[in-house]
C-alpha positions in Angstrom: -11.8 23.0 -17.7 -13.5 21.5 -14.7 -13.3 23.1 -11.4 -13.4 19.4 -8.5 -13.4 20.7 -4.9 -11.0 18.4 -3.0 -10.8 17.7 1.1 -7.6 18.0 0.7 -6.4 20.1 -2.1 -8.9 22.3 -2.3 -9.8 23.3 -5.8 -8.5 21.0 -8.8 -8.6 22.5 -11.6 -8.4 19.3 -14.7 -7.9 19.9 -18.2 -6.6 18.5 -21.4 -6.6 14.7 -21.6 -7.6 14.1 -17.5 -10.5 16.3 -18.1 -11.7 13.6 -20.5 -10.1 10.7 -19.0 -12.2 11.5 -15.9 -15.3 10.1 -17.2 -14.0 6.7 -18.3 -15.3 3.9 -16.7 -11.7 2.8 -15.9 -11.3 6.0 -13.7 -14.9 5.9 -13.0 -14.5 2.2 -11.0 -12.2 3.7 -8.8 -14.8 5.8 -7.2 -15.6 1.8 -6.0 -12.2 0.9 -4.5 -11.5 2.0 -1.0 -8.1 3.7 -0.8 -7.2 2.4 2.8 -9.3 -1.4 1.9 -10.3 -2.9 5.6 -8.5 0.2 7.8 -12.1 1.7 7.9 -12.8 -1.1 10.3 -10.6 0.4 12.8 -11.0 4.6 11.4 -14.7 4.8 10.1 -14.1 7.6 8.1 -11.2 6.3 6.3 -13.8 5.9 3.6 -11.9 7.9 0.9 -11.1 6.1 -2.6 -8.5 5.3 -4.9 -10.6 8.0 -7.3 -10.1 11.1 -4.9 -6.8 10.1 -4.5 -5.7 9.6 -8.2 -7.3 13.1 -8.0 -4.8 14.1 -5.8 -1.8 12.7 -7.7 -2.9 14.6 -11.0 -3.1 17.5 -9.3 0.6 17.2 -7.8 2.1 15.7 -10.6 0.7 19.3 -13.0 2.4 21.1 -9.6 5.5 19.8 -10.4 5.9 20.1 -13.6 5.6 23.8 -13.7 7.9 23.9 -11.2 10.1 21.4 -13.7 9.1 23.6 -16.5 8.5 20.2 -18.4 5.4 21.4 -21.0 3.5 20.1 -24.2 3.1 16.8 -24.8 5.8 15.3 -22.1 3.1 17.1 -19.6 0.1 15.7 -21.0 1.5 12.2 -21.0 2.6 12.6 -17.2 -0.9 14.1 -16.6 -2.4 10.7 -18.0 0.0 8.5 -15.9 -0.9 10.3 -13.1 -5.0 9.8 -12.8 -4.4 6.8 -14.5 -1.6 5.2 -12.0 -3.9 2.9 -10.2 -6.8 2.0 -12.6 -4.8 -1.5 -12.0 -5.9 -1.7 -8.6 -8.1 -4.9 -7.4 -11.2 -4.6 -5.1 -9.6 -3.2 -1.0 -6.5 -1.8 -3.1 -3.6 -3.4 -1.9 -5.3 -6.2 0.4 -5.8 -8.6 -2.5 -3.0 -7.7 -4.9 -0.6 -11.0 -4.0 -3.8 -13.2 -4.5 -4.2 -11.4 -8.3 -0.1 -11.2 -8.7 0.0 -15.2 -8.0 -2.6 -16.2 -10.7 -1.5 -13.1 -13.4 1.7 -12.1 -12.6 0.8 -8.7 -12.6 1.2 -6.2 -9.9 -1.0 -3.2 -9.8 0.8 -1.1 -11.9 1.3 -2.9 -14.6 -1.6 -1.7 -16.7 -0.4 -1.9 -20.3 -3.2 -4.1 -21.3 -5.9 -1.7 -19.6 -4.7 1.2 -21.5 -4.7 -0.2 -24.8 -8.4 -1.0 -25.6 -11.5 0.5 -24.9 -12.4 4.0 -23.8 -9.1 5.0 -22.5 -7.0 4.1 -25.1 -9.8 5.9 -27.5 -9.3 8.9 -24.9 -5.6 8.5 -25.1 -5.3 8.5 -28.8 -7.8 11.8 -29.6 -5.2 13.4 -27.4 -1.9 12.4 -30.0 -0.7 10.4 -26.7 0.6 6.6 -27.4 -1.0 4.1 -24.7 2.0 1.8 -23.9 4.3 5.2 -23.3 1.8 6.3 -20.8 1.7 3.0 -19.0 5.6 2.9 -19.1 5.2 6.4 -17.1 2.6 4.6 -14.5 5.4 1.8 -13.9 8.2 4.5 -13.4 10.1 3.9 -16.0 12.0 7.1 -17.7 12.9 10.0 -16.2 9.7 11.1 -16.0 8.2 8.1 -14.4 9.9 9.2 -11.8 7.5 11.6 -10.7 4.6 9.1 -10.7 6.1 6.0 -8.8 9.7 6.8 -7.1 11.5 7.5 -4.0 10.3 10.8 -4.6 7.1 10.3 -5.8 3.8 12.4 -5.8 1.6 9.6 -5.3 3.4 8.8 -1.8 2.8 12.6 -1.1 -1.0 12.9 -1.5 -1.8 9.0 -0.2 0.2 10.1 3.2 -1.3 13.5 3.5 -5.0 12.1 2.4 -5.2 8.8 4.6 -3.9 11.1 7.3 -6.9 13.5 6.9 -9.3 11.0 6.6 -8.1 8.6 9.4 -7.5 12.0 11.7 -4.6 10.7 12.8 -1.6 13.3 12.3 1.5 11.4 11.5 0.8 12.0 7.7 0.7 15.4 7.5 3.9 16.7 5.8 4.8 19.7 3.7 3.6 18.3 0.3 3.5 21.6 -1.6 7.4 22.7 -0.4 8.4 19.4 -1.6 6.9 19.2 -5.0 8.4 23.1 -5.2 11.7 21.5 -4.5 12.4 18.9 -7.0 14.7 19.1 -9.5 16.1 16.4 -12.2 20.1 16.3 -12.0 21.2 14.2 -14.6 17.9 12.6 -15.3 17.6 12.0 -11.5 14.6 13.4 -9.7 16.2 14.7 -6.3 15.7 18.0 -4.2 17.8 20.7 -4.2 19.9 22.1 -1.4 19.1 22.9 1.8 16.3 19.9 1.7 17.6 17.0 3.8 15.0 17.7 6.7 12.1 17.7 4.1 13.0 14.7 2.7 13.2 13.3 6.5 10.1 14.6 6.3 8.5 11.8 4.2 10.7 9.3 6.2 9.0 9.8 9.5 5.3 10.0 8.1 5.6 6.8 6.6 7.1 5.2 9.5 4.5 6.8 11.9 1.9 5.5 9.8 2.8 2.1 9.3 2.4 0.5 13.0 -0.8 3.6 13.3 -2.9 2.9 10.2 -1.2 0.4 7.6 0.0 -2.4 10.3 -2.6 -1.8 12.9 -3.4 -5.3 14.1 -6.9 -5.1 13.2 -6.3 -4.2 9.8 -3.8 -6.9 9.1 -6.8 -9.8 10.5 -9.1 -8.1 8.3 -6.8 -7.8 5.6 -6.0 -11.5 5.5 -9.3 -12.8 6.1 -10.0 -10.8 3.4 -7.4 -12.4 1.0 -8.0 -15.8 2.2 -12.0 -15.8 1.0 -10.6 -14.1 -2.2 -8.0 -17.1 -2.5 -10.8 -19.2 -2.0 -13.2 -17.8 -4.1 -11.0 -18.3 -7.4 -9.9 -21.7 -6.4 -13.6 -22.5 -5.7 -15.9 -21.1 -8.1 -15.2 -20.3 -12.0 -14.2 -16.3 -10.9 -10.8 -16.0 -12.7 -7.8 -13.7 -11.3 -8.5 -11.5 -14.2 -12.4 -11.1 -13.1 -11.3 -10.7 -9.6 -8.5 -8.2 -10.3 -11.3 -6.0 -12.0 -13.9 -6.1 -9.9 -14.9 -3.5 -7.4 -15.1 -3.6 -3.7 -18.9 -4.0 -3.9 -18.6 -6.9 -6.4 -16.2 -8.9 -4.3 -18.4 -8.7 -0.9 -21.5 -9.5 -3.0 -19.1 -13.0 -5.0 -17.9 -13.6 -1.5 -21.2 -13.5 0.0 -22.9 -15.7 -3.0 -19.9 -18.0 -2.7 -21.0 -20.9 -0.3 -17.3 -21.7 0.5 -16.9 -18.0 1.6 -20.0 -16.9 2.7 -19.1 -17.0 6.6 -16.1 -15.3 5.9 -17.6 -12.5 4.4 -20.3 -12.2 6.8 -17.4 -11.9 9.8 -15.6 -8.7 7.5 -19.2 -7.2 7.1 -20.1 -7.4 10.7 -16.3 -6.8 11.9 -17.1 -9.8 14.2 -13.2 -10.8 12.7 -11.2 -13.6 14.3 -8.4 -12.6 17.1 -5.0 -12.7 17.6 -3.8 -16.0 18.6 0.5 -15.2 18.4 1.7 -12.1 18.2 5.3 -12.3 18.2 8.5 -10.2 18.4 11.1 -11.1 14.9 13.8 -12.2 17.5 11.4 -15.1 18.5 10.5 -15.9 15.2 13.2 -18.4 13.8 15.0 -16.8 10.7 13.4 -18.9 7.8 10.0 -18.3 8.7 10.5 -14.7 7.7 11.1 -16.4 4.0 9.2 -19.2 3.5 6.5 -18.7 0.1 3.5 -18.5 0.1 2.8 -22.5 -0.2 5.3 -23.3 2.7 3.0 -20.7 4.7 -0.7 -22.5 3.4 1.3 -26.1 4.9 2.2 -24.5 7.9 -1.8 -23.4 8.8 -2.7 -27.0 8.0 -0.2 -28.6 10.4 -1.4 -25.8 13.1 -5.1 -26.9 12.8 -3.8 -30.8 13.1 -2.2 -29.7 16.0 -4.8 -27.7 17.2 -7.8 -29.8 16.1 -9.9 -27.4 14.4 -10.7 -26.6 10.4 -8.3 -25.4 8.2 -10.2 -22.3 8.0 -10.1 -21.1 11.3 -6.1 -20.6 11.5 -4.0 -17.8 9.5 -1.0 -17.4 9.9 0.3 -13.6 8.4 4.6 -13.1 7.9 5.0 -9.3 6.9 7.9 -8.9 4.7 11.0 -7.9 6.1 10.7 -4.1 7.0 12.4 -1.5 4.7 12.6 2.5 4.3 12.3 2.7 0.5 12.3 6.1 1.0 15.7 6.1 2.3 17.2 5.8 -1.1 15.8 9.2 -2.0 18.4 11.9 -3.2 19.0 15.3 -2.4 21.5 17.8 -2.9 24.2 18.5 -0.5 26.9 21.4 -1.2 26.3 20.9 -4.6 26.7 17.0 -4.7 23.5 14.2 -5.2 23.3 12.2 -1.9 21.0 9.6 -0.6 19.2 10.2 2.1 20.1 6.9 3.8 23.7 8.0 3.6 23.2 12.0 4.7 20.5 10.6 7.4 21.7 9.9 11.0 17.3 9.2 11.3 17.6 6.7 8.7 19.3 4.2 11.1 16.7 5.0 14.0 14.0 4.7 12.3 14.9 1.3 10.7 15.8 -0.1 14.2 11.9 1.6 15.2 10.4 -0.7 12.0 12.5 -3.9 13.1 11.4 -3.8 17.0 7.4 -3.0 15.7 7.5 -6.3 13.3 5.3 -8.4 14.4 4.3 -11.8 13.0 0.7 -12.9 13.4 -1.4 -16.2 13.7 -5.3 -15.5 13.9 -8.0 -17.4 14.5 -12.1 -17.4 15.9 -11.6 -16.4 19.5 -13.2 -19.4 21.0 -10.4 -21.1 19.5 -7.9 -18.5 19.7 -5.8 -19.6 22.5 -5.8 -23.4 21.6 -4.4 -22.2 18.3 -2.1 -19.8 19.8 -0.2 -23.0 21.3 -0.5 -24.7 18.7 1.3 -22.3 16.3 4.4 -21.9 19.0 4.6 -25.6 18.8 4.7 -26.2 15.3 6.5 -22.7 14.0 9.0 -23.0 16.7 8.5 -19.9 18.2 10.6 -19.1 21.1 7.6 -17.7 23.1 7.9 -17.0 26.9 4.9 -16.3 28.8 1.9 -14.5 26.8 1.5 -15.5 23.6 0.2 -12.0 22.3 2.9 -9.7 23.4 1.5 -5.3 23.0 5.5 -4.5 24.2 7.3 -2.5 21.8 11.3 -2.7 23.0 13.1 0.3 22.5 10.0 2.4 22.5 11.5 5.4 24.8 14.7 4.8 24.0 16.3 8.0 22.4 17.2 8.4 18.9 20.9 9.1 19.6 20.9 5.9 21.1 20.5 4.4 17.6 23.1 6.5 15.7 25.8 4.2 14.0 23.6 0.9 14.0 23.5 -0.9 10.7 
């Protein structure tokens, strides 16, 4: 057994198959991948990783299933899928992942063919465990996989509780340990048990305090894209393939990027945070409707027209369309007098706090600040935004406005 002192869990105790999965060099990388990618540029100690975090997860996941009483083998392969859930990550975790998705097709979790060779799989197969069953568990399929990526998951309980930590801001913090003592399986369904509906709320309101706070903050959405347009441009430009990209770490992308004469001043802006500014910042109401839908090609002809309009380089205009907002975790269940529920039909909060996500959508255009503002009229032009006055807007409608005031919208 080995004994790993955690800043947020305190002592971990790993055995069995993580104890030897640990020293992989698939599990070993992530000591390389920053949990949080290019938030550290607006929290400086958000430096924590994807391998403290995975970690975490293991160390939930064998948490709940004592409290499942799910043992033996079933255990050990959950174990696996938990340390292993995000070996699939690229460099920045999630900040790259449409850029490897649109040349692979494969999302982070889909790690089949990462589990089935080399040390893991040799790991894997010492401990009677078969690879592409563990890697079903990482993509949540089964009843099991439930645990590892759900509604109900324990990786959403020790990434909110760990990037809250680290950031120090206090939206995150939520009663992990009474909610992996609460689940139960009804039917095959992972849900909590009576009396629960308040700690399921629980995981609600983190996640939607941590959005606009950490996640969304402005400055982490510039970096984020700038960071995904030089990795864009680094495959298209060079002989990097997706696959190389997708498993590098985030000191081998900064060093490509920086090597890479077609990206080199991008990545010097992310390493000196001298990142470009916001040129629109608008409100979904002035946004017109198909925007919010357009792919990701539409987008790339929309920058181009902007920087005609605007007369600088393609380069120096991005233009960044957050999906449509969503409370996944509103289709959680719980038990209520004796009857499975979802949380999004028990939940008066549910409503507020999607009408909260909707008014704090924002769509961005960035660009160098010396060219910021040119751009900014630009974009308004040519996106037909229905802009009036200032074209970055900080006002959040509905901000003080009471949650009863919400109750009974859609």
């Amino acid at each position: 057994m080995k004994s790993i002192k955690d800043s947020v869990h305190d002592h971990i105790a790993v055995t069995g198959v993580a104890r030897d999965l640990i020293d992989t060099p698939a599990v070993q990388r992530l000591r390389h991948i920053r949990q949080l990618g290019t938030v550290t540029l607006v929290y400086p100690s958000a430096n924590h990783t994807r391998f403290e975090h995975s970690l975490g997860v293991y160390h939930l996941a064998n948490e709940a299933l004592g409290h499942l009483n799910v043992s033996g083998q079933q255990a050990e392969r959950v174990r696996a899928a938990a340390l292993l859930h995000d070996v699939g990550h690229a460099p920045f975790s999630h900040n790259i992942e449409d850029v490897v998705h649109r040349h692979t097709g494969k999302w982070h979790d889909d790690v089949h063919e990462l589990l089935e060779n080399g040390e893991v799989a040799r790991v894997l197969t010492e401990h009677g465990l078969n690879t592409d069953s563990v890697a079903d568990l990482v993509a949540g399929e089964g009843k099991l996989g439930q645990l590892v990526s759900g509604e109900l998951d324990v990786d959403r309980m020790d990434y909110l509780v760990r990037d809250a930590h680290h950031t120090g801001v206090p939206y995150g913090t939520i009663d992990h340990e009474r909610l992996v003592r609460e689940l139960r399986f009804v039917d095959g369904e992972l849900v909590l048990q009576e009396g629960n509906v308040q700690t399921a709320e629980s995981l609600l309101v983190a996640r939607a305090l941590m959005t606009p706070t950490v996640y969304g903050h402005h400055t982490a959405r510039i970096s984020k894209t700038m960071l995904r347009r030089a990795s864009e441009r680094l495959v298209e430009e060079t002989d990097t393939s997706a696959e190389e990209l997708r498993r590098m770490d985030d000191h081998d992308l900064i060093v490509s990027l920086r090597n890479c004469g077609e990206t080199q001043e991008m990545a010097q802006r992310l390493s000196y945070r001298d990142l470009y500014k916001r040129a629109v910042w608008a409100e979904m109401p002035d946004v017109p409707a198909d925007l919010l839908d357009r792919d990701h090609e539409a987008i790339r002809a929309d920058e181009r027209a902007i920087a005609d309009e605007a007369e600088v380089d393609p380069s120096e205009v991005i233009v960044d369309v957050p999906p449509r907002p969503e409370i996944k975790e509103s289709t959680s269940r719980v038990m209520v007098n004796g009857e499975v529920r979802s949380l999004g039909d028990q939940s008066t909060l549910v409503s507020a706090l999607r009408a909260v996500q909707h008014d704090q959508w924002r769509l961005g255009v960035y660009a160098p600040e010396a060219v910021s503002e040119r751009v900014g009229h630009a974009a308004s032009r040519v996106l037909g935004l229905d802009i009036d006055g200032a074209l970055v807007n900080e006002t959040r409608p509905g901000v003080h406005t009471t949650l009863d005031d919400f109750e009974g919208e859609p």
